[in-house]
C-alpha positions in Angstrom: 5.4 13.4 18.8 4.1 16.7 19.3 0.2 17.4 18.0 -0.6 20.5 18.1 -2.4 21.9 14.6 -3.9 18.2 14.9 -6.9 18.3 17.1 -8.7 14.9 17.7 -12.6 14.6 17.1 -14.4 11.3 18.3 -17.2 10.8 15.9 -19.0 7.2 16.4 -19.6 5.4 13.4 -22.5 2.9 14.6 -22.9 1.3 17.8 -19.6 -1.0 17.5 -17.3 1.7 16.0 -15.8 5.1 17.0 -13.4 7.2 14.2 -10.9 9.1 15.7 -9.9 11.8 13.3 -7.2 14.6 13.7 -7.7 16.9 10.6 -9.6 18.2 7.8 -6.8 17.5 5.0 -4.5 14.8 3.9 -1.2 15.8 5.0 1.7 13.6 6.1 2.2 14.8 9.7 -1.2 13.6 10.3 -0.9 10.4 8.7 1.9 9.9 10.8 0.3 10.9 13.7 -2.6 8.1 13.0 -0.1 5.4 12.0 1.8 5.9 15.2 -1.8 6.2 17.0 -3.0 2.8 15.3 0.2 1.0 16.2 -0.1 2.4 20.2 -3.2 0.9 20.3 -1.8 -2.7 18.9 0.3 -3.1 22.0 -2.0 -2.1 24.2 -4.7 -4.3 23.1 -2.1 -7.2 23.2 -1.3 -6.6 26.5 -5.3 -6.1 27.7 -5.1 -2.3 28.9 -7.6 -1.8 26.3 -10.0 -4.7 25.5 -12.8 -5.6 22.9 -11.1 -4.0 20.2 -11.7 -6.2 17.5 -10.5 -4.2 14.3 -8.6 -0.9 13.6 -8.4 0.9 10.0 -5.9 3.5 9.4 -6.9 6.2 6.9 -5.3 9.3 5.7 -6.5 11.6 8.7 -8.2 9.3 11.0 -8.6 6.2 12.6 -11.4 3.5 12.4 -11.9 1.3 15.6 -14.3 -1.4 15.9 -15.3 -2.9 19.1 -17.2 -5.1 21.2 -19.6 -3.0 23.3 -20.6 -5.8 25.6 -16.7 -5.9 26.9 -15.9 -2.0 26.5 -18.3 1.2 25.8 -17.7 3.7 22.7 -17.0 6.7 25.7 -14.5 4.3 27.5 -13.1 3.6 24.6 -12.4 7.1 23.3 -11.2 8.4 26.8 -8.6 5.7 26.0 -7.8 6.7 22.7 -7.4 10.5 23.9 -4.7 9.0 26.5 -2.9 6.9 23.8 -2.9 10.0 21.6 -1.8 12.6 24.4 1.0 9.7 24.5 2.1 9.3 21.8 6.2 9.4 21.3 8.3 11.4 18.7 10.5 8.5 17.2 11.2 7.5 13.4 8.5 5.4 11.1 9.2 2.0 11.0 7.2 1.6 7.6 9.0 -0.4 5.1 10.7 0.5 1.9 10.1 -1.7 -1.4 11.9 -1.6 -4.7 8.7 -2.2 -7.5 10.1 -3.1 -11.1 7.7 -2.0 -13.3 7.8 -2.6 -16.8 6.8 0.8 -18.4 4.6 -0.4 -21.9 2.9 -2.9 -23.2 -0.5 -4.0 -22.9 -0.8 -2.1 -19.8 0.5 1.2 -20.6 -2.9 2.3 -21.5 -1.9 6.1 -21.4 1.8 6.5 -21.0 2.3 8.0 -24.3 -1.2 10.2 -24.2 -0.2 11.1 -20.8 3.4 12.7 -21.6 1.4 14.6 -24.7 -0.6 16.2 -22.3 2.4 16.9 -20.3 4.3 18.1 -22.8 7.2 16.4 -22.3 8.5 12.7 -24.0 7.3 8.8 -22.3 11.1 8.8 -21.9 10.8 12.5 -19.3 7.6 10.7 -17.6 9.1 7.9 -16.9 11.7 9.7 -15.1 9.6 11.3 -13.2 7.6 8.6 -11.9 10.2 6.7 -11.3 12.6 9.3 -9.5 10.0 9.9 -6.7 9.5 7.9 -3.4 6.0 7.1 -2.3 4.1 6.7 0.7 1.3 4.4 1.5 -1.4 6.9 3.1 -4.0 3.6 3.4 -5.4 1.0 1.8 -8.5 1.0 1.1 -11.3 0.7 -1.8 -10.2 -3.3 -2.9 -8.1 -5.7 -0.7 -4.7 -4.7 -0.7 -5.4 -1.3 -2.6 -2.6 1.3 -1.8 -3.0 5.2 -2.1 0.3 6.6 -2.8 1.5 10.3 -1.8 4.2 12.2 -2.9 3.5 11.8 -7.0 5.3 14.8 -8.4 3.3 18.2 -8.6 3.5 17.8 -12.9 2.7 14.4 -13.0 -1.0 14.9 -11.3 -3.7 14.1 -13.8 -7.2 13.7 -13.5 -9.0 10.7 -13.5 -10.8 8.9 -17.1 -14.8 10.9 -17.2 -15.0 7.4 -18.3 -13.6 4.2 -16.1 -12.4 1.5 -18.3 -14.8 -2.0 -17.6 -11.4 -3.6 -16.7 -7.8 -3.3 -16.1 -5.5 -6.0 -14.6 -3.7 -6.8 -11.6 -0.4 -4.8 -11.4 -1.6 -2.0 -13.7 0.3 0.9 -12.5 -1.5 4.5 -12.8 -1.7 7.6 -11.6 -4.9 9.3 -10.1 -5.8 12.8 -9.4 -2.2 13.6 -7.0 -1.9 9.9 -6.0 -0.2 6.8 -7.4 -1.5 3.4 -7.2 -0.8 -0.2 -8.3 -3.9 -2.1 -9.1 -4.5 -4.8 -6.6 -7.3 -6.9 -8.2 -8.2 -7.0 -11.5 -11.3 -4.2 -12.4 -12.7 -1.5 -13.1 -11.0 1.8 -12.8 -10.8 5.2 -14.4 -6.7 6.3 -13.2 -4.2 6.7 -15.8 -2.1 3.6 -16.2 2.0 3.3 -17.5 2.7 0.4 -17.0 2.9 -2.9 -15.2 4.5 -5.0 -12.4 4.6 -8.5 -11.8 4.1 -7.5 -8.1 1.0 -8.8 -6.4 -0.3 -6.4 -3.6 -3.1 -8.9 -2.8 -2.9 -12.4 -3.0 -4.9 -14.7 -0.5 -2.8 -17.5 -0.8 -0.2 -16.1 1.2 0.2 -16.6 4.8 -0.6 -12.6 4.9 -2.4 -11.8 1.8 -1.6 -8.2 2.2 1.6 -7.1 1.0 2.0 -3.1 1.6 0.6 -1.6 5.0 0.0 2.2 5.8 3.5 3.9 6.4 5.1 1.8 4.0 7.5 3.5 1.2 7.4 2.6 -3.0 10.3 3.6 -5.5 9.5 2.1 -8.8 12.4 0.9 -10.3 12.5 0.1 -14.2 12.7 -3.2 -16.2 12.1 -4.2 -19.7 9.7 -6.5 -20.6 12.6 -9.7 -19.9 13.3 -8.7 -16.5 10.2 -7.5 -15.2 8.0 -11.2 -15.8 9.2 -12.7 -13.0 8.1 -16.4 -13.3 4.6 -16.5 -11.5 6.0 -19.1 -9.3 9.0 -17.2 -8.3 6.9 -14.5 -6.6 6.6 -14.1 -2.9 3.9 -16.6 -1.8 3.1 -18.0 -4.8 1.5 -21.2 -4.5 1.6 -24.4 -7.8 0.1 -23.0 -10.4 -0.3 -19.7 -10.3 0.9 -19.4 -13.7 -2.8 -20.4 -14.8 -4.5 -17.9 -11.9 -2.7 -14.8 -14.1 -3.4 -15.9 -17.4 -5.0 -12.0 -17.8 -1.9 -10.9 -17.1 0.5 -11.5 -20.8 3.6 -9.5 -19.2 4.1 -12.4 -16.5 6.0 -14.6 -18.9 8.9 -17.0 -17.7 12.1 -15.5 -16.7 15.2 -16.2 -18.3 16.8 -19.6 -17.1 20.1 -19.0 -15.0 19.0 -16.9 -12.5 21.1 -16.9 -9.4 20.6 -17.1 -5.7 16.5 -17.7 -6.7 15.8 -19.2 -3.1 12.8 -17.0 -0.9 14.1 -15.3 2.4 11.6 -13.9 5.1 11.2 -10.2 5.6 10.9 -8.2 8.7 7.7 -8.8 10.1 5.2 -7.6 12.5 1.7 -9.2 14.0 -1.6 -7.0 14.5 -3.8 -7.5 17.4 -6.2 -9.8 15.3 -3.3 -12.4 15.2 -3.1 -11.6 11.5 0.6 -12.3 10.4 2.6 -9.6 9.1 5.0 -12.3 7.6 6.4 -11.1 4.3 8.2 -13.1 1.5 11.0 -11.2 -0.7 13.8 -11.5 -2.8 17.3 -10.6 -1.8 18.6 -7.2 -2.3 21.0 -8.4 -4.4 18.5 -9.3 -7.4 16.7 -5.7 -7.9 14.0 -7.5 -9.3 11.7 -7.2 -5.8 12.6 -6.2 -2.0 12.1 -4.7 0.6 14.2 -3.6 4.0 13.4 -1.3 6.7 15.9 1.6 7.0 
């Protein structure tokens, strides 16, 4: 993977962390770059070239790494992170792609219909729009499972409330500034919401609580209200009574009885250094209701 226009900085960030970031802007090569970068340094802190590494944190442009200074030291460290960086191979992402439905209204849709005023266009047009595009997962960050989303289209970008609502639920979809997100808690927040999915990004029930991981790839794919309340215990990972957990949450309703083929199948998965599962739970692709597949 070549790097040059990306030119790495080692900035310590206390006395058990080191950030190595590669540019000034949020771009998508460099993303890439630190994705690629984070997952480098997962194999080779499984296989012990590189030890004391206790935590990494992707971010747009750099790269968090925590570490234990009494088994390795911060220069040590970053001479090895140079080396896995000089390293580093051209080769395709092997982020995953999820279909999201989202049910666009209802008590959620807080400013769809504001929203297309201002555009100047019909809920119908934004819709579309927000729909049509693919996303990617720059990080997550700011509340557990809390994704940034790139690649919103150039008309859709709006600026943030001057004044954050006190609360807004778990799988509120919005849009913020040039980004996209789906609400992974329940809180406060001042993006522009259209809607809602039944989707949890966080739930620490599940054998990995986190659902979406930097590199990862959204389409939102449309539902009414009927298809898109999924059963809450017909998500991935749900656990008995869940139901009562999301009782904030009116658009998770019972699906409609009849539903075929119903039965949970594992997704692709992958394990971090810290030995924290990457297991993932997902419908088929042949119910578009939720899935995910790598290409």
């Amino acid at each position: 993977m070549p790097n040059a226009g990306y030119i790495p900085r080692l900035l310590p960030s206390g006395d058990q962390a080191l950030t190595f970031q590669i540019s000034e802007a949020v771009d998508e090569g460099a993303n890439r770059r630190i994705i690629a970068l984070a997952a480098a340094l997962d194999l080779a802190v499984e296989s012990g070239a590189i030890p004391g590494v206790t935590e990494r944190v992707p971010t747009y442009r750099s790269l968090l790494v925590r570490y234990d200074p009494e088994r390795i030291r911060g220069a040590a460290l970053g001479e090895a992170l140079l080396a896995l960086y000089a390293g580093l191979e051209t080769g395709a992402e092997t982020g995953r792609l999820w279909h999201v439905p989202v049910h666009y209204g209802g008590p959620a849709a807080l400013d769809l219909e504001s929203l297309a005023e201002e555009k100047g266009m019909t809920p119908e047009e934004l819709i579309a729009l927000h729909s049509g595009a693919e996303y990617r997962v720059y990080m997550i960050g700011f509340a557990p499972g809390f994704a940034y989303l790139g690649g919103l289209p150039e008309i859709l970008h709006a600026p943030r409330l001057p004044q954050p609502r006190q609360l807004v639920p778990a799988g509120a979809v919005g849009i913020g500034g040039k980004q996209g997100n789906i609400n992974s808690v329940a809180g406060p927040s001042g993006w522009r919401f259209l809607g809602a999915t039944p989707v949890r990004l966080f739930d620490p029930r599940r054998a990995d609580p986190f659902l979406l991981e930097a590199g990862d790839r959204v389409r939102f794919e449309p539902v009414d209200a009927a298809a898109g309340c999924l059963r809450a215990r017909d998500r991935p990972g749900a656990a008995a009574g869940d139901a009562a957990r999301h009782a904030d949450v009116p658009w998770l309703a019972p699906a409609a009885a009849g539903r075929s083929g119903g039965a949970l199948v594992p997704g692709a998965g992958r394990r971090g250094h810290g030995g924290l599962s990457r297991r993932l739970m997902a419908f088929p692709r042949s119910l578009p209701i939720f899935g995910e597949h790598r290409k």
